[in-house]
mmCIF entry with sequence, helices, sheets and N, C-alpha, C, O atoms, coordinates in Angstrom:
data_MODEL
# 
_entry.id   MODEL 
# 
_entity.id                         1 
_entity.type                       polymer 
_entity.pdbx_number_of_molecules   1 
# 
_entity_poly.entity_id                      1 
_entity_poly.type                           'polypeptide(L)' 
_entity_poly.nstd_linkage                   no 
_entity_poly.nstd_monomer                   no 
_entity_poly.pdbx_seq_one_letter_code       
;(UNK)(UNK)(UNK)(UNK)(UNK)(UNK)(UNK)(UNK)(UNK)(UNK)(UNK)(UNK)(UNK)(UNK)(UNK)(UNK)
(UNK)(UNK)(UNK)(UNK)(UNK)(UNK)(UNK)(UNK)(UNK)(UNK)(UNK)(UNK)(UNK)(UNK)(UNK)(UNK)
(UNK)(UNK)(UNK)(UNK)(UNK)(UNK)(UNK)(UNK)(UNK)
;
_entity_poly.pdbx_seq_one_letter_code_can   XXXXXXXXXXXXXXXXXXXXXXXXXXXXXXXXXXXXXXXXX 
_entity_poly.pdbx_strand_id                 A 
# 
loop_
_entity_poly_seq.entity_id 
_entity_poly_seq.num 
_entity_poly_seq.mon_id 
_entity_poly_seq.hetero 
1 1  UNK n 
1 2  UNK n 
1 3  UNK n 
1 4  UNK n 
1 5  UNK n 
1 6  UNK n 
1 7  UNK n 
1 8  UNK n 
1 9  UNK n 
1 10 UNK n 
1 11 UNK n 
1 12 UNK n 
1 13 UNK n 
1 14 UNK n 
1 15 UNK n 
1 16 UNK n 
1 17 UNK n 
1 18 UNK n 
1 19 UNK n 
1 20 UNK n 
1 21 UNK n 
1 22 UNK n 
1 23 UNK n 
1 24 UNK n 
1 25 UNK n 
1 26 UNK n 
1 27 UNK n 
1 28 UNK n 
1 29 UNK n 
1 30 UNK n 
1 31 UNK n 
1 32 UNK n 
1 33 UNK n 
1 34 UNK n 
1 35 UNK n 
1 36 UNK n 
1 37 UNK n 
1 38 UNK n 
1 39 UNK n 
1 40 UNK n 
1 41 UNK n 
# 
_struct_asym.id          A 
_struct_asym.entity_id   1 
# 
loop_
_struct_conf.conf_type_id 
_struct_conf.id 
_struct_conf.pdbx_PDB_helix_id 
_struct_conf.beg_label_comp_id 
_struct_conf.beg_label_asym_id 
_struct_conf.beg_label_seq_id 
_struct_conf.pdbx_beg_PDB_ins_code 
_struct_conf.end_label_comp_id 
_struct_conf.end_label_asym_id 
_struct_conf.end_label_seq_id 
_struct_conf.pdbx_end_PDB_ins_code 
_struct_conf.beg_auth_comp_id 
_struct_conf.beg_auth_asym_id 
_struct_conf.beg_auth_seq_id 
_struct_conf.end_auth_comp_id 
_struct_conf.end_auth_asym_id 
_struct_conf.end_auth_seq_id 
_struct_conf.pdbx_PDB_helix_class 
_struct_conf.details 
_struct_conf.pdbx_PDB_helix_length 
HELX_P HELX_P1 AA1 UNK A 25 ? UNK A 29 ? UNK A 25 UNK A 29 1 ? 5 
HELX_P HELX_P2 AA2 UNK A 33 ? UNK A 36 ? UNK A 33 UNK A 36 1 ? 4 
# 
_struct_conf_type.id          HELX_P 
_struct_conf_type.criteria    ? 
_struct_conf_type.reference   ? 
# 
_struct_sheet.id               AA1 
_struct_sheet.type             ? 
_struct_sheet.number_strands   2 
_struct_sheet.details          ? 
# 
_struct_sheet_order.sheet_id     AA1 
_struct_sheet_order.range_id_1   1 
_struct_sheet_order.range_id_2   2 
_struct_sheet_order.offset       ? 
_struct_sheet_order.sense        anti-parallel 
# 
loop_
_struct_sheet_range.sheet_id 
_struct_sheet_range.id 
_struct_sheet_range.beg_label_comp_id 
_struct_sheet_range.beg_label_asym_id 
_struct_sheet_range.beg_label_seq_id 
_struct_sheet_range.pdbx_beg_PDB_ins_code 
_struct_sheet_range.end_label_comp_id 
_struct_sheet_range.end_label_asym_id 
_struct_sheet_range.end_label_seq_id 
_struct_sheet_range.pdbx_end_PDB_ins_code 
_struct_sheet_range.beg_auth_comp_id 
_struct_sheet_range.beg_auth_asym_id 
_struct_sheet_range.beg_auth_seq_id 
_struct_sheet_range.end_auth_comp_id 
_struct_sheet_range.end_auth_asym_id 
_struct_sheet_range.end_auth_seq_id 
AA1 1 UNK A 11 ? UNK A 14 ? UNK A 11 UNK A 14 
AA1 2 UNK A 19 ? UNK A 23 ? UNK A 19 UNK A 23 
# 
loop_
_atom_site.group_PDB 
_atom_site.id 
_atom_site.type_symbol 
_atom_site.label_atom_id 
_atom_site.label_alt_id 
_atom_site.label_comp_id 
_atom_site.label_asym_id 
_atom_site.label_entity_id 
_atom_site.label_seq_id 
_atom_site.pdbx_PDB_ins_code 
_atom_site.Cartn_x 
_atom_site.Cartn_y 
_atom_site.Cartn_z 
_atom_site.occupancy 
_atom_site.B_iso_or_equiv 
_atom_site.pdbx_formal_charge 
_atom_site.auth_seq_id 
_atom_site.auth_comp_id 
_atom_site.auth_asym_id 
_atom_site.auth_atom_id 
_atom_site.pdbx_PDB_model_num 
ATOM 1   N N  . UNK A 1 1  ? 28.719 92.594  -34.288 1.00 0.00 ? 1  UNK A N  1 
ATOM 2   C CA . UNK A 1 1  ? 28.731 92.567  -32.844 1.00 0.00 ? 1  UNK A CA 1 
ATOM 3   C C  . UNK A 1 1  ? 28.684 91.134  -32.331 1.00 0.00 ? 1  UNK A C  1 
ATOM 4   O O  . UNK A 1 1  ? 29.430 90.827  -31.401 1.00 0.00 ? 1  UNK A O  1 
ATOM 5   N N  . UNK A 1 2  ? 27.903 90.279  -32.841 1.00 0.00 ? 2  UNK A N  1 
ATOM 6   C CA . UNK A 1 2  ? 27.584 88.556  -32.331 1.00 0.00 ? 2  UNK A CA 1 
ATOM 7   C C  . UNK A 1 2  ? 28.972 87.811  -32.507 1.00 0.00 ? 2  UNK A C  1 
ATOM 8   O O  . UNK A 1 2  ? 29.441 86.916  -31.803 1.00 0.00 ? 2  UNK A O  1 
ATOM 9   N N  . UNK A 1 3  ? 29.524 88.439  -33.677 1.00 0.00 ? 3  UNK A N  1 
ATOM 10  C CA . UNK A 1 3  ? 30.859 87.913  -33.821 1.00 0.00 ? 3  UNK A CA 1 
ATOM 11  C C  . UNK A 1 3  ? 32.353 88.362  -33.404 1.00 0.00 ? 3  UNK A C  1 
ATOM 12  O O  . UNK A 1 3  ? 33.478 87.899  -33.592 1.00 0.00 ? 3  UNK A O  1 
ATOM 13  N N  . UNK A 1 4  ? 31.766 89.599  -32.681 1.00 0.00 ? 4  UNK A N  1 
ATOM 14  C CA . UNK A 1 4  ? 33.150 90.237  -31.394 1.00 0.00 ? 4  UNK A CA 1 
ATOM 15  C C  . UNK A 1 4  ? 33.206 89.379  -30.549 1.00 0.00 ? 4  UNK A C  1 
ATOM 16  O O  . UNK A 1 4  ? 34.250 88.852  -30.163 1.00 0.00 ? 4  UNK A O  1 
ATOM 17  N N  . UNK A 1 5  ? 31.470 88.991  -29.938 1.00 0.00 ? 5  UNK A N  1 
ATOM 18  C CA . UNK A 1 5  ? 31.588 88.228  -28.533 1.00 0.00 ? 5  UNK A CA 1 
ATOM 19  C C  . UNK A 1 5  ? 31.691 86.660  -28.801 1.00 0.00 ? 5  UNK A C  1 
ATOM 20  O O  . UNK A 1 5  ? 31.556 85.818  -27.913 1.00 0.00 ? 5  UNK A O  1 
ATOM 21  N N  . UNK A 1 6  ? 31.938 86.389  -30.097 1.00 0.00 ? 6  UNK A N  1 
ATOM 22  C CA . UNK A 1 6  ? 31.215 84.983  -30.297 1.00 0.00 ? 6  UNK A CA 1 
ATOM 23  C C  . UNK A 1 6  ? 32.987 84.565  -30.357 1.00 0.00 ? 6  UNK A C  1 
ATOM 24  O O  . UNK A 1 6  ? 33.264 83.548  -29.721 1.00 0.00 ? 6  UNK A O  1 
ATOM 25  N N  . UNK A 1 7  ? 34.169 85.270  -31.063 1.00 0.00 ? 7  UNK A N  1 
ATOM 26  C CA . UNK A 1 7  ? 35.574 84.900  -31.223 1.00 0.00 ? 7  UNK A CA 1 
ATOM 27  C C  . UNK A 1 7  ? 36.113 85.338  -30.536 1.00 0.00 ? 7  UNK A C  1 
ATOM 28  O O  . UNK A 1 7  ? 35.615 86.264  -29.897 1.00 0.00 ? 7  UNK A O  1 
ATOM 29  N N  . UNK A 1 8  ? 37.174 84.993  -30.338 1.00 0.00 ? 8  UNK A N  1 
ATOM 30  C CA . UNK A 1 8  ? 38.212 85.342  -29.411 1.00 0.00 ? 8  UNK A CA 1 
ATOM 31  C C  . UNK A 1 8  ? 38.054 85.682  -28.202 1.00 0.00 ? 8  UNK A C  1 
ATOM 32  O O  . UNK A 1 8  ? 37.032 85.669  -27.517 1.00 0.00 ? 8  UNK A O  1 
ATOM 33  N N  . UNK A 1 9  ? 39.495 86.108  -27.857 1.00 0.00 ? 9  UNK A N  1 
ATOM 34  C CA . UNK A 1 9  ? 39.529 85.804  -25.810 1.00 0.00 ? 9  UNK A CA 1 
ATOM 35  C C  . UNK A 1 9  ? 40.424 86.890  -25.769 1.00 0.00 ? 9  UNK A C  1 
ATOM 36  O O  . UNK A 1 9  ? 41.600 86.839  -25.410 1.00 0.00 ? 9  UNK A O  1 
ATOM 37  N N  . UNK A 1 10 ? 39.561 88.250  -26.304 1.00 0.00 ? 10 UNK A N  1 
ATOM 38  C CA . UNK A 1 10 ? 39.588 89.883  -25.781 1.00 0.00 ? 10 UNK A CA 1 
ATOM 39  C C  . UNK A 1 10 ? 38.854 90.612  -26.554 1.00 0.00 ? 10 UNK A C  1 
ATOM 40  O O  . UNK A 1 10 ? 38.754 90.275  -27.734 1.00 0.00 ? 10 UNK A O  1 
ATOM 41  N N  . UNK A 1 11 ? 38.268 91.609  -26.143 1.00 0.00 ? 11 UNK A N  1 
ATOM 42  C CA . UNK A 1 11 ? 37.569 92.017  -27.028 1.00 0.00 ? 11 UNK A CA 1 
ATOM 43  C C  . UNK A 1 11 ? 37.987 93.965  -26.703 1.00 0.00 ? 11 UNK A C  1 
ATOM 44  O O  . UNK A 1 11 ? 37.719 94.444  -25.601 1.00 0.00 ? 11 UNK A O  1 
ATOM 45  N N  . UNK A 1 12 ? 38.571 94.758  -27.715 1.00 0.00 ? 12 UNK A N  1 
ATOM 46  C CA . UNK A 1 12 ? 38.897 95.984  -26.985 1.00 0.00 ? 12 UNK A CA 1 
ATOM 47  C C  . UNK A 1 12 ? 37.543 96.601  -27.985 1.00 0.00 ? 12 UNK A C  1 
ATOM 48  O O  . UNK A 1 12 ? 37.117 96.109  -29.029 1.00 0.00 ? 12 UNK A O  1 
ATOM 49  N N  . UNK A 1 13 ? 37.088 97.767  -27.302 1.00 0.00 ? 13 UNK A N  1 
ATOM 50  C CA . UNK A 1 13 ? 36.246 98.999  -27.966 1.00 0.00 ? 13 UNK A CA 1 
ATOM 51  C C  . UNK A 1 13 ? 37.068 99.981  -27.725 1.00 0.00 ? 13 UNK A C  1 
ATOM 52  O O  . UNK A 1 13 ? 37.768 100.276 -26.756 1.00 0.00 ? 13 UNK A O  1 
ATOM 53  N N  . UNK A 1 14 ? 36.773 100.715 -29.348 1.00 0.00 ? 14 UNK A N  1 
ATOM 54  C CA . UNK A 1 14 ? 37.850 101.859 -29.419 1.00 0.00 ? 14 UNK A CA 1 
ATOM 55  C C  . UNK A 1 14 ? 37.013 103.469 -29.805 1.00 0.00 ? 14 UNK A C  1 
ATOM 56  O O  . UNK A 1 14 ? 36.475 103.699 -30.888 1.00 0.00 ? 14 UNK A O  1 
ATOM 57  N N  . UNK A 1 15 ? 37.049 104.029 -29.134 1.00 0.00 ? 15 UNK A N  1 
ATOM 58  C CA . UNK A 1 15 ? 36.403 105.827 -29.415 1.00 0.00 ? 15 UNK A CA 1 
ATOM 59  C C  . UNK A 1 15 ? 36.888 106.790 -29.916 1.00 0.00 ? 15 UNK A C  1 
ATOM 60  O O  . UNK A 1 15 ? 36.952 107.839 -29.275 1.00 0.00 ? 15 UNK A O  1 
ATOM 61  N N  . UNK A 1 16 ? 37.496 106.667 -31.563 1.00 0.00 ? 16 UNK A N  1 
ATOM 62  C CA . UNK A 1 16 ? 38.252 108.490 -31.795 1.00 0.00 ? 16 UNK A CA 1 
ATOM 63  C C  . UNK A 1 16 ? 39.650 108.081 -31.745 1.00 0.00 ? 16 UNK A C  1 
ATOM 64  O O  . UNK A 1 16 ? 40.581 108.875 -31.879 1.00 0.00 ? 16 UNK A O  1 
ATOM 65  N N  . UNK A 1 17 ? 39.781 106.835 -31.551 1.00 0.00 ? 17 UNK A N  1 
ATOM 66  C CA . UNK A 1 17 ? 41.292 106.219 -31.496 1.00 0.00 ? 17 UNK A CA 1 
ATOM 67  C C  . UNK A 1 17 ? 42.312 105.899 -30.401 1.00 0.00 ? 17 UNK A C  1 
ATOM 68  O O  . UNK A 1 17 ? 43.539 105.808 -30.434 1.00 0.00 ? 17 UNK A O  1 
ATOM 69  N N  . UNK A 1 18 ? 41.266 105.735 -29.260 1.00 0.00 ? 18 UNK A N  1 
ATOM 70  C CA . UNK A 1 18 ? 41.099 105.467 -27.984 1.00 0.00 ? 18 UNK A CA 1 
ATOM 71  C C  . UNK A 1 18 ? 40.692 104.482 -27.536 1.00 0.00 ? 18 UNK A C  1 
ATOM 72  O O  . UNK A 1 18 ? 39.590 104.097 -27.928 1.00 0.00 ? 18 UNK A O  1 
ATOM 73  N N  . UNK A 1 19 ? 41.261 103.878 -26.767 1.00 0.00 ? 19 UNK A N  1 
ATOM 74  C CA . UNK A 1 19 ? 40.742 102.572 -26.224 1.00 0.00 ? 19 UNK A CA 1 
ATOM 75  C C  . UNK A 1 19 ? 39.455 102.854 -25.049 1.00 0.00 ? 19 UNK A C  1 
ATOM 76  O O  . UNK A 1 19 ? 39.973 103.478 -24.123 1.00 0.00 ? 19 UNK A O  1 
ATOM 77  N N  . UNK A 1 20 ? 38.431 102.689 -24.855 1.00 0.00 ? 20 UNK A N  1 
ATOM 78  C CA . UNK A 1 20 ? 37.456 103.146 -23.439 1.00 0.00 ? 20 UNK A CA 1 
ATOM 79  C C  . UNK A 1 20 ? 37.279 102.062 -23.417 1.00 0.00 ? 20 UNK A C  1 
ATOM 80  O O  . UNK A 1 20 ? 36.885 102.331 -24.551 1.00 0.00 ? 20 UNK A O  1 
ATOM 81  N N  . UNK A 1 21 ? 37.132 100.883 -23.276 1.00 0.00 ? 21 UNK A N  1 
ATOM 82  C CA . UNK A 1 21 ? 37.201 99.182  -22.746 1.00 0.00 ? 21 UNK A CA 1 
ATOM 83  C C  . UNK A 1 21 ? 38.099 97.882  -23.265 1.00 0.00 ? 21 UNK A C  1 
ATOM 84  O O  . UNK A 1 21 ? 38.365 97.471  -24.394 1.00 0.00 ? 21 UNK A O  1 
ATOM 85  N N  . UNK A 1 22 ? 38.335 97.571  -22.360 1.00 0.00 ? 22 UNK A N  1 
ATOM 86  C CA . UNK A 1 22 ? 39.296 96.155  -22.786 1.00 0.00 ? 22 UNK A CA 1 
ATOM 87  C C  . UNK A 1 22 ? 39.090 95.094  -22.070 1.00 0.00 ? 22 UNK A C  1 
ATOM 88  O O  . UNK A 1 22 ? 39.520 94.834  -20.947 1.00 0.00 ? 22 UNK A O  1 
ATOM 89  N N  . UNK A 1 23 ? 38.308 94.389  -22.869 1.00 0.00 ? 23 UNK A N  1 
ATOM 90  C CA . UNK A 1 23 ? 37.632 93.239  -21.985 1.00 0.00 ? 23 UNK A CA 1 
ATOM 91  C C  . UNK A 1 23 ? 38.319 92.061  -22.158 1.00 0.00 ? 23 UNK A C  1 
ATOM 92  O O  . UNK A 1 23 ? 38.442 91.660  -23.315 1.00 0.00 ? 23 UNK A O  1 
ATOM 93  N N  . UNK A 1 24 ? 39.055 91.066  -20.768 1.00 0.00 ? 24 UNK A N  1 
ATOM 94  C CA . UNK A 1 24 ? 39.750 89.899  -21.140 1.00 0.00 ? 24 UNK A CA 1 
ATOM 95  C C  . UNK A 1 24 ? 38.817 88.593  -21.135 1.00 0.00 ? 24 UNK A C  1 
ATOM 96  O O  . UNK A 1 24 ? 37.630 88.916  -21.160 1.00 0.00 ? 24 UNK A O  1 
ATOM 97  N N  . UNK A 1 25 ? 38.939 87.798  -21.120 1.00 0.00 ? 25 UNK A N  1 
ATOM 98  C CA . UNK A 1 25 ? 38.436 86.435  -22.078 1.00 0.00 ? 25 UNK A CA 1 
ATOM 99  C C  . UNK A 1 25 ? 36.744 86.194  -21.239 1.00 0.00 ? 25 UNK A C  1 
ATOM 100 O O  . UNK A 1 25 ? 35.614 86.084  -21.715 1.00 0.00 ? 25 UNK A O  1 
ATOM 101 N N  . UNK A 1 26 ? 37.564 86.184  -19.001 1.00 0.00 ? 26 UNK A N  1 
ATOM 102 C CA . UNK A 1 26 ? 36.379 86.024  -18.357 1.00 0.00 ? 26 UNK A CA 1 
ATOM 103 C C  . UNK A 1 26 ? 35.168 87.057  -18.375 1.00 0.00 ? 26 UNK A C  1 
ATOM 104 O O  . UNK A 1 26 ? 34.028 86.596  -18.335 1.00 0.00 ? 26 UNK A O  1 
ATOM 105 N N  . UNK A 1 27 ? 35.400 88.683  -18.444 1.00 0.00 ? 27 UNK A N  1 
ATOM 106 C CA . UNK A 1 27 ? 34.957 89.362  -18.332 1.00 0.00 ? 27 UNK A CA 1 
ATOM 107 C C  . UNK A 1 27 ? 33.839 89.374  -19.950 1.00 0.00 ? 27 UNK A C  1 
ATOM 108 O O  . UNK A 1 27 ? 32.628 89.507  -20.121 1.00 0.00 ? 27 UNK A O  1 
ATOM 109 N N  . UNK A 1 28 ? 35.051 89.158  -20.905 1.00 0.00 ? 28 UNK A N  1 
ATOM 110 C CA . UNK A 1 28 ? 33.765 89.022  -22.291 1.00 0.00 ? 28 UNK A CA 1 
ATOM 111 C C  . UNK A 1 28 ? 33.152 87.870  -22.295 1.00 0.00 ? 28 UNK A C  1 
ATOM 112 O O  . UNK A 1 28 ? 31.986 88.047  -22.649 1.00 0.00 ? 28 UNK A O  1 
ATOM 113 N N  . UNK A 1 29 ? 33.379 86.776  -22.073 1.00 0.00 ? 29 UNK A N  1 
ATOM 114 C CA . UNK A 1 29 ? 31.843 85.890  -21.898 1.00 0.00 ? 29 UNK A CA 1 
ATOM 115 C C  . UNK A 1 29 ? 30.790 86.375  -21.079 1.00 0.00 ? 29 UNK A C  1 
ATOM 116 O O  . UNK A 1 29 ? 29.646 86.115  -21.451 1.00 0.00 ? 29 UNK A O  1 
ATOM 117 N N  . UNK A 1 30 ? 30.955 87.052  -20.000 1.00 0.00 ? 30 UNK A N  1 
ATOM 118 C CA . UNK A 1 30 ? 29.586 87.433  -19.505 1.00 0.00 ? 30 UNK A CA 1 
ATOM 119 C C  . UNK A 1 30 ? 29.200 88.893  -20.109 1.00 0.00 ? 30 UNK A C  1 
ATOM 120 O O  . UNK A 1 30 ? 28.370 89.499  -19.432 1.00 0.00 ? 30 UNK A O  1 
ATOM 121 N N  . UNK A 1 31 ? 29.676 89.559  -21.286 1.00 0.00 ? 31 UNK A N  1 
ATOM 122 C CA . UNK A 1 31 ? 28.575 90.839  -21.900 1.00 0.00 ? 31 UNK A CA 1 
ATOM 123 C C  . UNK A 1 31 ? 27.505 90.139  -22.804 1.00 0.00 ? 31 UNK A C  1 
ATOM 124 O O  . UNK A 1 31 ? 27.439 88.916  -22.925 1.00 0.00 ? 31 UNK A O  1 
ATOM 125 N N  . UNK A 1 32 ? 26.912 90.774  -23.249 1.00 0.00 ? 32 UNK A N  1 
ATOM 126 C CA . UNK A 1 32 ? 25.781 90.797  -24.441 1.00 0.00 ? 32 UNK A CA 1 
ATOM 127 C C  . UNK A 1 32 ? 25.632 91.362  -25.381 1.00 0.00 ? 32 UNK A C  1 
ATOM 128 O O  . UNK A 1 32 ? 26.471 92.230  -25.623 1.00 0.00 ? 32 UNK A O  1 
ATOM 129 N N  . UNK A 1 33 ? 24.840 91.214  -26.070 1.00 0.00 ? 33 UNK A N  1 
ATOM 130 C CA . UNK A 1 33 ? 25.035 92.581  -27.275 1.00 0.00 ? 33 UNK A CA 1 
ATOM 131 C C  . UNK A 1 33 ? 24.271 93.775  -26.577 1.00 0.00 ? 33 UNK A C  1 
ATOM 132 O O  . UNK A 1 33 ? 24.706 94.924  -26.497 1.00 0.00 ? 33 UNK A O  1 
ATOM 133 N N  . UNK A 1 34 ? 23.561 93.508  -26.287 1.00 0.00 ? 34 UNK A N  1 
ATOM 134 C CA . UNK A 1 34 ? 23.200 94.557  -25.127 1.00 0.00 ? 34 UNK A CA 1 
ATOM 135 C C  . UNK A 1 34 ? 23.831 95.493  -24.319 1.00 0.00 ? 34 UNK A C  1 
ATOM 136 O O  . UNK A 1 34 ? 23.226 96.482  -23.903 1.00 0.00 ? 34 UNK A O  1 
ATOM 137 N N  . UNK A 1 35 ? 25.530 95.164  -23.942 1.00 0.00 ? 35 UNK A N  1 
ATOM 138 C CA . UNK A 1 35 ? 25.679 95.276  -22.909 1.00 0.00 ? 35 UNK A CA 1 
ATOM 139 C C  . UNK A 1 35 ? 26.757 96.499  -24.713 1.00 0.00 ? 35 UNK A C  1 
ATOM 140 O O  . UNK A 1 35 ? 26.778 97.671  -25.090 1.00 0.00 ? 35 UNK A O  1 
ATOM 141 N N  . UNK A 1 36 ? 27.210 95.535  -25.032 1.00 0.00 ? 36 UNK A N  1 
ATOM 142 C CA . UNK A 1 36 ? 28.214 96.268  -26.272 1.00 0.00 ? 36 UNK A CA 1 
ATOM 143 C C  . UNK A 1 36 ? 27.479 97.564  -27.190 1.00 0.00 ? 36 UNK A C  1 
ATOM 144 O O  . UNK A 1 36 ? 28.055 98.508  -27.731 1.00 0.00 ? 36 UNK A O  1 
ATOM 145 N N  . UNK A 1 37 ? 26.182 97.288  -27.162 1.00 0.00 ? 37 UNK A N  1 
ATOM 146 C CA . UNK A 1 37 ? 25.109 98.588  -28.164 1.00 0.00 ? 37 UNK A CA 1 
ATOM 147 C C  . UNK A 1 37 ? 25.336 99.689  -27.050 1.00 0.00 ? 37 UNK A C  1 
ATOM 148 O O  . UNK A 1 37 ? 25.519 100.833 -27.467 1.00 0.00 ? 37 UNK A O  1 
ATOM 149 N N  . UNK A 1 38 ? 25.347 99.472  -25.643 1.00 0.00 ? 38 UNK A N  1 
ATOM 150 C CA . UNK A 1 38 ? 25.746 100.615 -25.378 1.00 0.00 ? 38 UNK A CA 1 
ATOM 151 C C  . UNK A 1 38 ? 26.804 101.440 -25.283 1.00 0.00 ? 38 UNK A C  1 
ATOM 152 O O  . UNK A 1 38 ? 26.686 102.426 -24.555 1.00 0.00 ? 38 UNK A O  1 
ATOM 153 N N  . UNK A 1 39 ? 28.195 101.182 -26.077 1.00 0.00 ? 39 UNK A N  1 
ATOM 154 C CA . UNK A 1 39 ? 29.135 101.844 -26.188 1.00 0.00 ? 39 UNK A CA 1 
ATOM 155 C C  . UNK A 1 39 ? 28.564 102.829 -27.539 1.00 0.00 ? 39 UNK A C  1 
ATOM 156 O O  . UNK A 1 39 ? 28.829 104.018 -27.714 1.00 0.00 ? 39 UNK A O  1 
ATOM 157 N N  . UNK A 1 40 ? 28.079 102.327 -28.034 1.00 0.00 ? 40 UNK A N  1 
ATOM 158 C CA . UNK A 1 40 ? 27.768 103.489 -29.645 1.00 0.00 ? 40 UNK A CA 1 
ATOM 159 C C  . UNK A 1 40 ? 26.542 103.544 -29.878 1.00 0.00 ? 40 UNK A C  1 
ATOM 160 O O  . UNK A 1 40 ? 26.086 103.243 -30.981 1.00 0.00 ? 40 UNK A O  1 
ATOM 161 N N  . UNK A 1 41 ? 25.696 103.997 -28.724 1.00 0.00 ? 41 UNK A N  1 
ATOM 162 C CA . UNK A 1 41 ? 24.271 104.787 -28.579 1.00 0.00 ? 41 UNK A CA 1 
ATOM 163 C C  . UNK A 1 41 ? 24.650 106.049 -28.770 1.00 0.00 ? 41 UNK A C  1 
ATOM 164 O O  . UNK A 1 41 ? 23.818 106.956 -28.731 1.00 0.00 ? 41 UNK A O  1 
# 
């Protein structure tokens, strides 16, 4: 996870083979891991 947000400039989460977020470069510098643990609670 430290190293989704830590590289690159997009970050997609995928569910079942589905995309449910696609975050571009501005939007992923401001998550957390915090913010990412809650896609797979």
């Amino acid at each position: 996870m430290d190293d989704a947000l830590r590289y690159g400039n997009r970050l997609i989460v995928i569910d079942d083979g589905r995309i449910i977020k696609d975050f571009d470069q501005a939007k992923k510098e401001k998550l957390t891991r915090s913010n990412l643990d809650t896609f797979f609670a």
